[in-house]
C-alpha positions, 0 to 999 in steps of 0.5 A: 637981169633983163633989158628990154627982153634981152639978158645982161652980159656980164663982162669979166673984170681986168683983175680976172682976165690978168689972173686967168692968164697968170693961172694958165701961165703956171699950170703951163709951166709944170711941164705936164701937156695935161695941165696946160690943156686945162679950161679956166674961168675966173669970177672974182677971184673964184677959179673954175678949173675943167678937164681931163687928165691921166692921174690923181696926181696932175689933178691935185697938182693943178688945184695946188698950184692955183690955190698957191697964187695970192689973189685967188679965193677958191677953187672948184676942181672939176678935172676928171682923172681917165682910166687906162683905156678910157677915152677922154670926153 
């Protein structure tokens, strides 16, 4: 939406903010460095999960670990699993 020739930010709510923390706190709490590493956006109760992480495992780990938590809807996993020998982006 437009106001007067600017664009509209769009705050998050609290219940965002409380849950992007509860996230973080979780992942954090899996003992894996990777995972605490991981960038997280929530948007009504969605959670946008970006990364890098060393194996499939760390990847579907985190997505369980979120979707585990009661006021989350959905989850977009968009961690990307390295090769060895591959540089993460």
């Amino acid at each position: 939406m437009k106001l007067q020739n600017k664009s509209r930010i769009q705050f998050r709510s609290d219940s965002d903010l409380q849950l992007k923390s509860q996230i973080s706190r979780r992942l954090q709490s899996t003992g894996y460095a990777a995972l605490a590493s991981i960038w997280i956006e929530v948007h009504s109760g969605e959670v946008f999960l970006e990364g890098t992480v060393d194996s499939y495992f760390l990847k579907q780990m985190a997505q369980v670990r979120v979707l585990a938590m009661s006021d989350v809807r959905k989850v977009y996993n968009a961690i990307v699993v390295s090769t060895p020998g591959q540089c993460p982006k």
